[in-house]
C-alpha positions as CSV (number, residue, x, y, z in Angstrom):
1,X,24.5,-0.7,24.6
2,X,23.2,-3.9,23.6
3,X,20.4,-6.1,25.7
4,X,21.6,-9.1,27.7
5,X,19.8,-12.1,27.3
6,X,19.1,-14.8,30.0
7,X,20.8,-17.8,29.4
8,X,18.1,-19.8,30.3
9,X,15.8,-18.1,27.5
10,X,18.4,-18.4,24.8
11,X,15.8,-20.6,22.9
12,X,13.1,-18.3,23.2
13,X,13.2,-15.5,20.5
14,X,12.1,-12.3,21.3
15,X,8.4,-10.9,20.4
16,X,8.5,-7.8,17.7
17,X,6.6,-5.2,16.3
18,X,4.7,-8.0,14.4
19,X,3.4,-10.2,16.5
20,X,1.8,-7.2,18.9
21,X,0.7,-6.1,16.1
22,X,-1.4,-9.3,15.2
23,X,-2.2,-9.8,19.5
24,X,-6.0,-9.8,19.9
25,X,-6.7,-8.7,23.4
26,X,-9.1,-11.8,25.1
27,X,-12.3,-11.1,26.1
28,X,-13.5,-11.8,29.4
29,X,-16.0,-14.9,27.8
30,X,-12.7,-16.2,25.9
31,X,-11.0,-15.9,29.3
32,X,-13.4,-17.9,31.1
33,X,-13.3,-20.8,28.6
34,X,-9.8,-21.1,28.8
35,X,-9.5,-21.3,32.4
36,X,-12.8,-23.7,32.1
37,X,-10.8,-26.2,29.8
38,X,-7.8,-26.1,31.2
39,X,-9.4,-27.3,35.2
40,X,-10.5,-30.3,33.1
41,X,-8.9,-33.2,32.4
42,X,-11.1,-35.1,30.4
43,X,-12.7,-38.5,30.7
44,X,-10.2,-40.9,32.9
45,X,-9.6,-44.4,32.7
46,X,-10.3,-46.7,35.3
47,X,-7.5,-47.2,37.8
48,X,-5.2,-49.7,37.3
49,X,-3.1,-49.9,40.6
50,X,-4.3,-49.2,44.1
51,X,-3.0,-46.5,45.8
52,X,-1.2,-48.0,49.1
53,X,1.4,-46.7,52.4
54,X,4.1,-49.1,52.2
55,X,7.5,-48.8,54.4
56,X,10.5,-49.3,53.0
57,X,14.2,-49.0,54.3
58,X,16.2,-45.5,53.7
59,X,18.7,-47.9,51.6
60,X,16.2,-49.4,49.5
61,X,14.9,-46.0,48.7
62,X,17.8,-44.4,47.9
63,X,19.2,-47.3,45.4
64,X,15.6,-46.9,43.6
65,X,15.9,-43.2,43.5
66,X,18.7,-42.5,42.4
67,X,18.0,-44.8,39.4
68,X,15.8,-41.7,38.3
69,X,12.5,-40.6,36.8
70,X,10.4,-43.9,36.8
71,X,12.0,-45.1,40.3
72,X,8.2,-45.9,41.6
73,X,7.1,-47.8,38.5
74,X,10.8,-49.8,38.5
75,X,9.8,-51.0,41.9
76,X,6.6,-52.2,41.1
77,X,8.0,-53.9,38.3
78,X,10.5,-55.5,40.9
79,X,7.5,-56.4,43.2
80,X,5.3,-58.1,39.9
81,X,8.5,-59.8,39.4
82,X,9.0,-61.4,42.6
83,X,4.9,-61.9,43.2
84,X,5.0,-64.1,40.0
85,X,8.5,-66.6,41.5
86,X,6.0,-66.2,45.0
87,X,3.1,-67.7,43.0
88,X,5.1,-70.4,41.2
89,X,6.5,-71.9,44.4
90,X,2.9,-72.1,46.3
């Protein structure tokens, strides 16, 4: 009787005789140093943007959202926008 596979790990081939036999077990040290350089990020570059709690109406919202991944930064852009028409008029 054949395996099933997951459809969700289609694109992930399965591991063979070949690759456990080339595995190196970690040693405790090595272990330590990954988990060491993956709780860093590395140097950061100054903020930008302020962080800020700004109320907005459940319609307003919901148009940005469902515009997708990026919804926060399009709003901004929209707020730049409308600072720089602000800025011309006074």
């Amino acid at each position: 009787m054949a395996k099933r596979r997951s459809k969700a790990n289609n694109d992930a081939p399965e591991l063979g005789r070949e690759f456990f036999a080339r595995a190196v077990p970690v040693s405790d040290g090595d272990a330590a140093l990954l988990r060491a350089m993956r709780a860093t990020r590395g140097k950061q570059r100054t903020p930008t943007k302020r962080l800020v709690s700004l109320r907005l109406s459940p319609d307003v919202l919901d148009v940005y959202r469902r515009t997708g991944r990026g919804w926060q930064a399009r709003i901004n852009s929209d707020l730049e926008k409308a600072a720089k028409r602000i800025r011309r008029v006074t």
